[in-house]
N, C-alpha and C positions, 0 to 999 in steps of 0.2 A: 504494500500500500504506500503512496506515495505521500510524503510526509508532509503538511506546509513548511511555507519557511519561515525562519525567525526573525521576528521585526527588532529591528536595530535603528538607534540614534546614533548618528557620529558626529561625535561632539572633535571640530577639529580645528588646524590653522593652515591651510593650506599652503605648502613648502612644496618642494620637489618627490620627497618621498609619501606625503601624503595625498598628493594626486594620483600616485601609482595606485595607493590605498583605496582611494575611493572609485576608482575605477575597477578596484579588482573587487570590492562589493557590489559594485553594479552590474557586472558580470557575472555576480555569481547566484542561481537560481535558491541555494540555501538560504539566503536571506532576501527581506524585506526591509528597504530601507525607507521606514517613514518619516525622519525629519532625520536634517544635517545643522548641527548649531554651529555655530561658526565661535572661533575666541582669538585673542592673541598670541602669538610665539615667536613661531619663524617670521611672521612678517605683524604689522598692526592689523588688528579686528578689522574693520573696514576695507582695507585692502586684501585682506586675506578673502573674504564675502564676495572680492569683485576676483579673486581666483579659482575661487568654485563656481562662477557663472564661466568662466572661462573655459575648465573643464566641460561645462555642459554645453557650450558652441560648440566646441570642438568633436564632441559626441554627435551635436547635430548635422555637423558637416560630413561626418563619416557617416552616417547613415546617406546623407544627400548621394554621397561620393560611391557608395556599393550599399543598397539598399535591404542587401542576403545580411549585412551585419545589424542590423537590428536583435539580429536570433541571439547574439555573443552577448547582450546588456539586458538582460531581462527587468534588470530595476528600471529602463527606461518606458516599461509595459505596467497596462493597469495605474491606480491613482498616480495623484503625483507629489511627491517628497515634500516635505514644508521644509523652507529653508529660511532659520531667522539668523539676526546678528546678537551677539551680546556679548561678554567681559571684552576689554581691552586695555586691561593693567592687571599686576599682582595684585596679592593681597596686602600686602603689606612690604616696605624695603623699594629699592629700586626699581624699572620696569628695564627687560632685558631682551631685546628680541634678536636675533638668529640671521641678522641681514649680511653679515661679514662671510657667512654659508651660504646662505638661497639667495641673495642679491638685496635691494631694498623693494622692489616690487613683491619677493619672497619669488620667485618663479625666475630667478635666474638673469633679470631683469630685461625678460622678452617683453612687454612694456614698451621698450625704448626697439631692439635688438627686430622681432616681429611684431607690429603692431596688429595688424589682423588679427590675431587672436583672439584681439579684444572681441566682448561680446557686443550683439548690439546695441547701438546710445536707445534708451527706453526714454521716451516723452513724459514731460511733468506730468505727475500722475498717474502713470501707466505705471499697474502693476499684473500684468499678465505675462506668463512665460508657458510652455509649450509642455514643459516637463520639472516643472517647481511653481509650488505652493509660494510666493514671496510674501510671507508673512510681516506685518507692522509689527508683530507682537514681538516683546524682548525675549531670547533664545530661555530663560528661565519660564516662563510662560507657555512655549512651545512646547515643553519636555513635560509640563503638568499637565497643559490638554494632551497630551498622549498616554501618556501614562491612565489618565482618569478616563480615555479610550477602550483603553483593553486591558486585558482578564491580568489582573495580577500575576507575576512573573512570568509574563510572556516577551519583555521588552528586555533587551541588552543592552546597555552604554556603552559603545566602542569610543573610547577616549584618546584624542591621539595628539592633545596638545595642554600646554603647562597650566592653564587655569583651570582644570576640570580638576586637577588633584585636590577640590576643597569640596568635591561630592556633599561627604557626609556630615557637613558640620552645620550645626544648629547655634551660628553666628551671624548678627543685625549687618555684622559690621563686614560683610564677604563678598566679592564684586560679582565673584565667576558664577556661570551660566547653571550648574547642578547645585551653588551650594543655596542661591538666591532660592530658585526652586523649593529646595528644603528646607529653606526658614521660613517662605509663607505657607510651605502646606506639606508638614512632613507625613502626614495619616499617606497624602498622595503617592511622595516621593516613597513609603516603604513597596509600593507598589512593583519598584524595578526590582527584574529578577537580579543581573548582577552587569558588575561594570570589570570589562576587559580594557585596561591600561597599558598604554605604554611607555615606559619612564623607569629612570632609577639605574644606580651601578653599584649591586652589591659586591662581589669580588672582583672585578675589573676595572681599571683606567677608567676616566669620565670622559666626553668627550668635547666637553665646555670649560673644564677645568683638570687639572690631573684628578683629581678625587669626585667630580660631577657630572652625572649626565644632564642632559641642557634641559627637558621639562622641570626636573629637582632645582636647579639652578636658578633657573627663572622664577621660581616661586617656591620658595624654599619653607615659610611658613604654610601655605597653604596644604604641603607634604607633609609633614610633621601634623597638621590636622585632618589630614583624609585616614593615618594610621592609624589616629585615637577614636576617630569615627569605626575605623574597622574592626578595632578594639571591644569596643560595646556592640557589634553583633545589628550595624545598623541596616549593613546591605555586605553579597561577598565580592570580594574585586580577585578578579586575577591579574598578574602582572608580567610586562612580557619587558624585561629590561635589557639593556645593555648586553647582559649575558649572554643571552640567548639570540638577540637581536644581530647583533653584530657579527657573527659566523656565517650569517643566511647572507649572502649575497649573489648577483648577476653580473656577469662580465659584462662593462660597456657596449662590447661587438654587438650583445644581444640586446641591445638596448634603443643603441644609437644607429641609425639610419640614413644616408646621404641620398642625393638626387641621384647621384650615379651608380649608387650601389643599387636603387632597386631598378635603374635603366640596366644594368648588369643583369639583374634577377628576371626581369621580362623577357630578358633578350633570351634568357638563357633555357626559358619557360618554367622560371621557379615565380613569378609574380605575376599579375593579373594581364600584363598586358598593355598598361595605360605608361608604363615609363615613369611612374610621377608614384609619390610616395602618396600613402595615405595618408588622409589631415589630422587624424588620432597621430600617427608614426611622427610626423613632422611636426604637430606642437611637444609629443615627449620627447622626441632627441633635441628641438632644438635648446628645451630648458636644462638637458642633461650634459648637454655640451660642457657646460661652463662648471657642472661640479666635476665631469674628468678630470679638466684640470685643475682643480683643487686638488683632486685627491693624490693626484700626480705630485701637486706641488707640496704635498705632505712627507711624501715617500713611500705611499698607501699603495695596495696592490689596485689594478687598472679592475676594479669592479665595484659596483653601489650595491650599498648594504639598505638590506630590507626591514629597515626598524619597525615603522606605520605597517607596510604590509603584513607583516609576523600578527600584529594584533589583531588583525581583520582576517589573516587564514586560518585564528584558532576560532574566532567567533565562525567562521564557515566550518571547519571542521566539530565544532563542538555545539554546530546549532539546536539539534535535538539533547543535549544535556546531558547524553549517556557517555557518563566516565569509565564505564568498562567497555564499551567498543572502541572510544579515543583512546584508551591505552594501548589495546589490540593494534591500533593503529600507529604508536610510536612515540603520541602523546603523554609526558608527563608531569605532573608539579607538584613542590613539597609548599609547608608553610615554614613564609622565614620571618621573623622576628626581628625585626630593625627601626634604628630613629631617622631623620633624618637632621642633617646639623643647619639653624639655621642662621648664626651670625657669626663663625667662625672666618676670622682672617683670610684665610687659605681653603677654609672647605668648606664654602658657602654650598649646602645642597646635598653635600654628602651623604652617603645611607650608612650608618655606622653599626654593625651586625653587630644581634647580641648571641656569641656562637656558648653560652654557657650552660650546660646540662645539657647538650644536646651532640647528637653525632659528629657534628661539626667541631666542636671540641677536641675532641678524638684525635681526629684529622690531624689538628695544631700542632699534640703535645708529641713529644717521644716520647721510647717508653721506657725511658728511665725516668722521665718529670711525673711518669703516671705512678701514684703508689695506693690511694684504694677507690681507683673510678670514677665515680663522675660524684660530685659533694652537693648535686642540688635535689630535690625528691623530685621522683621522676613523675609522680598523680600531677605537683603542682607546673614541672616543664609543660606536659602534656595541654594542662587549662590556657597556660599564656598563649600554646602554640595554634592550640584550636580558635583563637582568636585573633590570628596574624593573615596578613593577605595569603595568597596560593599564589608563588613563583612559578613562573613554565619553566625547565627545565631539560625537557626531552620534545622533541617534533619528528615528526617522518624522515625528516633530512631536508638541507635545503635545494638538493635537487628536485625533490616532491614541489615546495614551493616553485622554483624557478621553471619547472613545466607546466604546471597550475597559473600563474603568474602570465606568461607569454599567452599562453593556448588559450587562455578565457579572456584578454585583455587584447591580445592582438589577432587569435587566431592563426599562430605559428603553428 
């Protein structure tokens, strides 16, 4: 029997790797994607709002362009998305955004580089769009009429930018888009089944700072208040960090696209025939161009890493909820038990493990430092631990992803 699919909000800021994301939701028949909140990170709220219209030109044109790819986007079928705007600063501290990576446009800054991309100029007033809901309503408002929509935990927060990390908290004083939400109406907000994040670097390098990854970074208290929120049992979040994220990546070749390469592919009778790239292929290489060389210019191996995407393939993989066929599948997560640091000199954002009474310890010690086990009860590890977010861990591999990824987004 063929299962529906799970309705998901992706609460996001659109950058370069999370357009890949939203496109590889759209594509994908497991989910139902009914509202997109938009917040700040990689680029400001507002401008990030006008790069998810951009995505969706760009959707539109490839449909214009070969009509058979309508079949690859199924979110583009049936209702249409509510897409609202809301946070556009932390919670508290500096406002930090991600333009030194994704450009100041956040998109690499085709803006200036391709202007066609842009979507079209909408006339004073006009708010109608083809395949988005454009909501007046602030993105906190958007996430309560859905929720108060459908059947209690049937909805997933796919989180893919730094102010959503204040979900859970029952504070006047909170800008971002889920926690606003949950101060005016948390009866509402316990509604959501759970929110899949991405963010955070427990055992690894940060990627904003040596000790931070750049969601944590950017909003460092608002971190430290989504744990304590997870703490009391508000909602469950999984989390796809640094760890896990950063191993999954795609070779540029397969990414990026030239005029001549797919005049090559025609000629050769591997392309359609037209000599000319598709207008999907040609808005994602031309924004992906300019992080090659970055990562080039790091000393980074020539492939982009699938941080946004990783969050949105477990929310596809784990749509129907069954943790014993996702394991069968390769999927796994523990819970880990960490703070976040949020005014530290040097390690603003950091996730600071607390690896004591648990196996993790183990790990640490030699075994001459061991002399009688582990010194904390293990009834009471066990209560902190069942109270801690669930780390991914383990995935199919990221070749799974990376033919999942191409095949349902481009049709490779």
């Amino acid at each position: 029997m063929t299962m529906a699919p799970r309705k998901i909000i992706l609460d996001t800021d659109p950058g370069v790797d999370d357009v890949l994301a939203v496109l590889l939701a759209l594509a994908s028949p497991e989910l139902d994607t009914i509202a997109i909140t938009i917040t700040f990170g990689n680029t400001h709220a507002p401008v990030a709002y006008n790069n998810l219209l951009k995505i969706y030109a760009s959707l539109t044109r490839e449909v214009m362009h070969d009509a058979a790819s309508l079949a690859r986007f199924p979110g583009l079928g049936g209702g249409k998305t509510v897409l609202a705007l809301g946070a556009d600063g932390p919670v508290d501290g500096e406002k930090a955004v991600a333009a030194y990576f994704h450009g100041t446009d956040g998109l690499s800054n085709i803006s200036e580089t391709h202007p066609h991309f842009d979507p079209p100029q909408q006339l004073e007033g006009e708010h109608v769009h083809e395949h988005l809901d454009l909501s007046r309503k602030h993105a906190s408002e958007v996430i309560l009429d859905q929720l108060r929509e459908h059947e209690p935990g049937s909805v997933t927060i796919v989180a893919l930018g730094p102010s959503h990390l204040t979900h859970p908290l029952l504070c006047a004083l909170l800008v971002s888009n889920l926690a606003l939400a949950l101060a005016a109406d948390p009866e509402t907000f316990s509604r959501v089944g759970q929110v899949v994040w991405m963010g955070g670097a427990l055992d690894v390098p940060g990627n904003t700072s040596p000790t931070a990854e750049f969601n944590c970074f950017a909003d460092p208290y608002a971190a430290h208040q989504v744990l304590e929120g997870v703490k009391k049992g508000l909602f469950r979040m999984v989390m796809a960090p640094l760890d896990i994220t950063t191993p999954h990546t795609i070779h540029f070749d397969q990414l990026i696209h030239t005029v001549e390469e797919a005049d090559a592919a025609s000629t050769h009778g591997k392309g359609k025939g037209t000599g000319r790239l598709t207008p999907l292929r040609e808005f994602t290489s031309a924004m992906l161009v300019r992080v090659r060389g970055l990562m080039q210019s790091f000393g980074l191996p020539d492939e982009m890493e699938m941080h946004d995407p990783v969050a949105v393939w477990y929310a596809i993989e784990n749509a129907q909820q069954d943790e014993a066929a996702a394991a069968e599948r390769g999927w796994k997560t523990v819970p880990r038990v960490f703070a976040v640091e949020r005014t530290g000199e040097l390690t603003r954002g950091m996730c600071v493990v607390d690896r004591r009474g648990t196996n993790e310890e183990d790990a640490l010690r030699t075994k001459s430092a061991i002399s009688s086990g582990k010194n904390e009860d293990h009834s009471t590890t066990a209560k902190v631990r069942a109270g801690a977010p669930e780390v991914i861990v383990g995935t199919p591999g990221k070749k799974v992803l990376e033919t999942l990824l191409l095949g349902r987004v481009f049709g490779a």
